[in-house]
N, C-alpha and C positions, 0 to 999 in steps of 0.2 A: 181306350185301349186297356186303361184300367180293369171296366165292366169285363173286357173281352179273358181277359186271364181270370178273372172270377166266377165265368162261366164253365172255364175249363175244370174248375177243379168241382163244380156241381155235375159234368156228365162223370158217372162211374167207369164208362169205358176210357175215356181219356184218360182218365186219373190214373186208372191204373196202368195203362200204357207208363203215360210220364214217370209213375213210381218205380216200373222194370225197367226203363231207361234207365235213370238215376239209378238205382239197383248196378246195371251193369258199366257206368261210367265210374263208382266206385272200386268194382271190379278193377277196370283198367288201369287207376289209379295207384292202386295197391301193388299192384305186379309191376306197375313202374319205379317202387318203391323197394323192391326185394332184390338183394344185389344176388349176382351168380355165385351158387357153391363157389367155394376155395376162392379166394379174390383176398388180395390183403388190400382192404382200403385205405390206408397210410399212402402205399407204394400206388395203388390207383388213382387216386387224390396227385402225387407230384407228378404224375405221366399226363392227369389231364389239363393238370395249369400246365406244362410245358408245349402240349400239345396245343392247347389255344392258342398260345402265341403265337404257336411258330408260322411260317407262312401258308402252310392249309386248315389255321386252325377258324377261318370263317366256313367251309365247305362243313367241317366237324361241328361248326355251331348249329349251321343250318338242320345236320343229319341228327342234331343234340335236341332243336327245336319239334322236331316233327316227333321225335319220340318223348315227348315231355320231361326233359331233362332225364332218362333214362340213361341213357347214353353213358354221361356222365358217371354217371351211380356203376354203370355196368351193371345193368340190373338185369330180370331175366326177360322184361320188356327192351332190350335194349334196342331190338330191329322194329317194336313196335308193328304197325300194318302196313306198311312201306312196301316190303316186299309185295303185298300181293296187290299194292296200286300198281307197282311195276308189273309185274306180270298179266294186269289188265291192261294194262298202257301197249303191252309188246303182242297182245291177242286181237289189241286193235288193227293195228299196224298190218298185222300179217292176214289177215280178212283177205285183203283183196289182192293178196301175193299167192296167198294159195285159193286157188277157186272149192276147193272142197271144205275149208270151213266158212266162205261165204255163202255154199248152198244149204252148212248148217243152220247158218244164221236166219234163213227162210225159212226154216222148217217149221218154226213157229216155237212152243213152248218145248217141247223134245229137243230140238237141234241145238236152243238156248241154256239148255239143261246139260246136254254131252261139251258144249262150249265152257260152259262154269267149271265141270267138270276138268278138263284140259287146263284151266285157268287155277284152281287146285294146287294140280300135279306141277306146274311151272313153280308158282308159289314156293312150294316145298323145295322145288331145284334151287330157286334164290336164294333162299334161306339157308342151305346145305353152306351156299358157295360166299355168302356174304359171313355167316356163322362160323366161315373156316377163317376169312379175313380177319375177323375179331379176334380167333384165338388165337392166332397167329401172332397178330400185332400185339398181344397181350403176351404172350411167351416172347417176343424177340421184338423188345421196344426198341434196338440198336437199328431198324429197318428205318426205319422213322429217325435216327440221327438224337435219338432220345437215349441216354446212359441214364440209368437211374441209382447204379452202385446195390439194387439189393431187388428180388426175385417177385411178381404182384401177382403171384398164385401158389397154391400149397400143390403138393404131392407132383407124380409125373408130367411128364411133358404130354404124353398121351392121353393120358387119363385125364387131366385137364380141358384138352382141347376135346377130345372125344363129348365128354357131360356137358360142355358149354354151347357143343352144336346142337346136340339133342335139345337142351332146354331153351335156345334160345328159336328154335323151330319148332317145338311144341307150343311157345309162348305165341308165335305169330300166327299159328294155326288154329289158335286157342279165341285170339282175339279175329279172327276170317268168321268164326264161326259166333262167338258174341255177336259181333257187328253183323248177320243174318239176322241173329234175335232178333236184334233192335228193330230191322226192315221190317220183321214179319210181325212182332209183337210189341212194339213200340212204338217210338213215332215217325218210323222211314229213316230210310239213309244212314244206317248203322255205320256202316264207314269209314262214310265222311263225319260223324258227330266224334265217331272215337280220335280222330286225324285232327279235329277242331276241340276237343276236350283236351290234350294232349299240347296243342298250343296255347290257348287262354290259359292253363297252368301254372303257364312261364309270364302271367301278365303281371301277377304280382310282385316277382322279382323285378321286374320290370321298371313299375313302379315305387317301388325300395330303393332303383338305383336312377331315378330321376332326384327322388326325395332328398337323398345323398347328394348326390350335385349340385342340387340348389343350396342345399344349409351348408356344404365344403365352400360353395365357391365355384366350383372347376370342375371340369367334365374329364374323362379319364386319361386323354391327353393332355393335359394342364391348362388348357384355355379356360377363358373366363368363363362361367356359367352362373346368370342370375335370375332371380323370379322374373323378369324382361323375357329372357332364354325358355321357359318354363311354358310361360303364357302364349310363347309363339311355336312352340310347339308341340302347344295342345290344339291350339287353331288349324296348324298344320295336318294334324292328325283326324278332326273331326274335316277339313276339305276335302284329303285324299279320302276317307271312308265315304264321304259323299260323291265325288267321283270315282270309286269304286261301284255305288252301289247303281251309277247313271250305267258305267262299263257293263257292267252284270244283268242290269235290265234293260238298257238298254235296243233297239232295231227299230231297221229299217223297214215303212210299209210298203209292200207291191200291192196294188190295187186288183182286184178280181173277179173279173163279170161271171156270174154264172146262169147260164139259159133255165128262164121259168118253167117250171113242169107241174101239173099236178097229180100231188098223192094221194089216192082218197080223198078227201075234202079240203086238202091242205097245200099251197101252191107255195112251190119250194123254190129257191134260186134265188138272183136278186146281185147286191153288191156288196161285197168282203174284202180283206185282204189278206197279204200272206205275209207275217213275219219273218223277219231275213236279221237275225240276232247278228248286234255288231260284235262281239267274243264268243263266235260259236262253239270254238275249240276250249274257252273256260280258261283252267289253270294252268291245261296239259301240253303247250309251248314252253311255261317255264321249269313244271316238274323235268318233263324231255332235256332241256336244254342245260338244265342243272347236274341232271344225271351225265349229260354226255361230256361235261365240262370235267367232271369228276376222274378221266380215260387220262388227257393230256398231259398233266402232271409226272403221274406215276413212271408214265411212258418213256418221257421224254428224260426219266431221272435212270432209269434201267440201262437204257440205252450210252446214256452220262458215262455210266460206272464200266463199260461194257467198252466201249470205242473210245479208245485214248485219243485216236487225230480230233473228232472230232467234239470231246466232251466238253470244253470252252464255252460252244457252241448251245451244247444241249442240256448243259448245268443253268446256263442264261436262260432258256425254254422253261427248265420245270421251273426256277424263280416265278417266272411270269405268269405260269398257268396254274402255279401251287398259290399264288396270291390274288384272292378275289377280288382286292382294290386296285392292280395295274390295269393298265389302261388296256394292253394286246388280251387279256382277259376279258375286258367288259364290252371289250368290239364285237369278239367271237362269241363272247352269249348273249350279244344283242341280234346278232345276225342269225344266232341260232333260233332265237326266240322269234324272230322276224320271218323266216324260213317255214317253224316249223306249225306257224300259225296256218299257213297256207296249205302244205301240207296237211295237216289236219282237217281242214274243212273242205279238199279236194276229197279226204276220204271220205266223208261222213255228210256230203253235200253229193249230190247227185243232178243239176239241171236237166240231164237229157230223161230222167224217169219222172223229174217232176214235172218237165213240159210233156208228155206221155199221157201221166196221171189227169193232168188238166185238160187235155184233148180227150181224155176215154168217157171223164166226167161232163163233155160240155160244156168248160169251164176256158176262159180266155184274161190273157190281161190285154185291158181296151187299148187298140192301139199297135198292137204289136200280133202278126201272123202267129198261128198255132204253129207248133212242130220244132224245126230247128229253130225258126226266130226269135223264137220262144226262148229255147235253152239257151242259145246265144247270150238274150238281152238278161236272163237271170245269170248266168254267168259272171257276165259284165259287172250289173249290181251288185253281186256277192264278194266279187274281188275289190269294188272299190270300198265296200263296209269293213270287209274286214281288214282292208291296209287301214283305215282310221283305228281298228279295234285292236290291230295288233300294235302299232306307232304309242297307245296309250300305253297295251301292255310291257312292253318293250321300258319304255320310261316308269309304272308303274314296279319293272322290277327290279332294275338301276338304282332309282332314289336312295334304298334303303343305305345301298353302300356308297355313294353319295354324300348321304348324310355321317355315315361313319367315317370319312376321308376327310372331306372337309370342314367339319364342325365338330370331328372330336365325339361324338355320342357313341357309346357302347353296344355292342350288335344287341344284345339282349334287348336295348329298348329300338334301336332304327331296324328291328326285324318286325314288328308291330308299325311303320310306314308306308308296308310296302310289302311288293313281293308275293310268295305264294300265303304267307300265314293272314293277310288282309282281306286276301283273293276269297279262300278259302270260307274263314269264318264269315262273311258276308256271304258267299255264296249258301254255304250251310243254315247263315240265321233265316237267310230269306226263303230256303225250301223249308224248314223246320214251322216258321211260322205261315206258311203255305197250308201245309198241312193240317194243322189245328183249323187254320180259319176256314179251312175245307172240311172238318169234320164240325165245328159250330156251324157253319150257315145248312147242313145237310139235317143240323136238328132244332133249327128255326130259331136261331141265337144271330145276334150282331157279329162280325168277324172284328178283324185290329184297326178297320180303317173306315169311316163314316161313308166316303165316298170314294170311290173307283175298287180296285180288285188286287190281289196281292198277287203278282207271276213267278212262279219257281223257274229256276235255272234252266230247265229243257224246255 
């Protein structure tokens, strides 16, 4: 593996790819570092320790994580690329609710093109509407139950919140369009590498605050914690990334006869199979499930303020949906997550075209009638893979707060357990070094692995 990264840096095209990556992940870094015009970080600073604590201050961690401690800063990265994975995620969705942008999506590189385009324009809406939430809560922290006694921006109320949506939408639009660089001139997957840059970030704090709990003693709820504590949840961590990376790579084989023919001199057909990925849906159950979890809270606290019979009732609601570690919480984003695994591979899984495609082809799996039997029995298979793939994921996203409930660990380090930041960066390392070993063996070099082949995430 060694040879394999020392080969990278003799092709000149590589290198320089990897150098405008790097290039542009500094980039990102730096903007995650520049707080927003007019911000008094004294008064920013006591809103966000008050904020963590309080009961949705895990949701805040998590939206703190994905933007590499941005957030926090208030910086002008603070929505990071968030937005426009949301706005991919809601262009998926709607494919096949509206049949005219699923006849885009056939159109081939043009329809894929007006698609991106539309995905854009959404982008920009998020950001407008998430940009407004920020300055909002920044101008009137008393919404949040948060008094601070003293003001955490200069000059107008307008004028404030007006410069903070602009920059904090030109920032996400800034980094849509980096993260293109990266895909076209780099090493793929812009993205995702800015989305995975962005958490690794936060690994060394991380590890600062393992470090601390071992030499205190005590973990940040006062329990014990010793080098014993340490070493089993280093083990822990190197399991779950290993069942991680079985999830990720993971599938199921269908077996598949294809009838002999010859090409010119070359007889084609023979036996294959067809890959049926156990997490075809990836991370995008729990992103989904996470965003929709983020509705209930608010809701139910509006409502609280609003309905005197019944606010008793609906102050008990937002408690429970405003804290990520009660139990009526982790039912509903389990079920969510369970849900929307299926969904998702209902969208994006097709049997009846793929039993189609294999009858137009010639192509059979032995055993089983062409046509509907066909789709049926993939059906079948596809739904039993993916309840094992979602049951992992499901528990995969749990742990983390799990492990912060009952063992006292600080989100900063059981968000690194689990969840989508583990999801993520394994899925990223594993296309990222896809790639490379697909550009080394294309110029007669070793790839990272002596024997067998490295599979990216699709």
């Amino acid at each position: 593996m060694i040879a394999a990264f020392l080969n990278i840096i003799k092709i000149k095209e590589l290198r320089n790819r990897l150098l405008f990556t790097a290039g542009i992940i500094i980039l990102v870094r730096v903007a995650s570092a520049i707080p927003c015009p007019g911000v008094d970080p004294t008064a920013l600073k006591m809103f966000i320790d008050q904020l963590m604590q309080s009961e949705g201050g895990g949701i805040v961690q998590t939206v703190n994580l994905f933007s590499g401690g941005a957030l926090e800063k208030f910086a002008i990265a603070a929505l990071g690329i968030m937005p426009y994975i949301s706005a991919s995620i809601i262009m998926q969705i709607l494919m096949p609710v509206f049949p005219a942008l699923e006849k885009l999506q056939r159109e081939g590189e043009a329809g894929r093109g007006k698609i991106s385009q539309y995905t854009r324009y959404l982008t920009i809406l998020i950001c407008l509407i998430q940009g407004f939430m920020i300055a909002y809560t920044i101008v009137n922290p008393q919404t949040l139950d948060i008094n601070l006694g003293r003001k955490m921006y200069d000059g107008s109320q307008f004028g404030f919140m007006f410069m903070t949506i602009v920059v904090l939408t030109a920032t996400t639009m800034v980094f849509m369009w980096l993260g293109e660089q990266v895909t076209e001139r780099g090493i793929g997957n812009g993205v995702s590498i800015i989305i995975t840059v962005g958490i690794i970030a936060r690994m060394p704090q991380a590890v600062i605050e393992l470090i601390t709990m071992t030499y205190q003693g005590h973990s940040a709820s006062g329990s014990n914690f010793r080098v014993v504590h340490l070493l089993i949840l280093l083990i822990i961590f190197v399991a779950v990334t290993a069942l991680t990376i079985m999830l990720t790579q993971g599938y199921r084989k269908v077996p598949i006869q294809i009838a002999r023919k010859t090409v010119g001199s070359q007889v084609r057909g023979g036996t294959t199979y067809m890959p049926l990925k156990v997490n075809l849906a990836n991370v995008m159950p729990i992103i989904f499930g996470g965003m929709f979890m983020m509705i209930p809270g608010p809701v139910f606290g509006f409502i609280a303020q609003r309905w005197e019979a019944g606010s008793s009732v609906f102050y008990a609601l937002n408690s429970a949906f405003s804290n990520h570690t009660s139990v009526p919480y982790m039912v509903v984003y389990a079920a969510l997550i369970m849900g929307c695994s299926f969904l998702w591979v209902a969208n994006i899984f097709n049997p009846g075209q793929i039993s189609e495609n294999l009858k137009r082809d010639g192509a059979y799996i032995p055993g089983i009638p062409p046509g509907q039997a066909t789709a049926k029995y993939l059906d079948s298979t596809m739904t039993k893979v993916t309840f094992g793939g979602a049951v992992f994921l499901t528990a995969l996203a749990l742990f983390p707060t799990i492990l912060t409930e009952q063992f006292g660990v600080s989100f900063i380090v059981s968000s690194f357990f689990g969840g989508t930041s583990i999801l993520i960066m394994v899925g990223v390392v594993l296309e990222t070094m896809t790639q490379l070993e697909s550009h080394l063996t294309m110029r007669n070099y070793d790839g990272f692995l002596k024997s067998g082949r490295l599979r990216g995430r699709r």
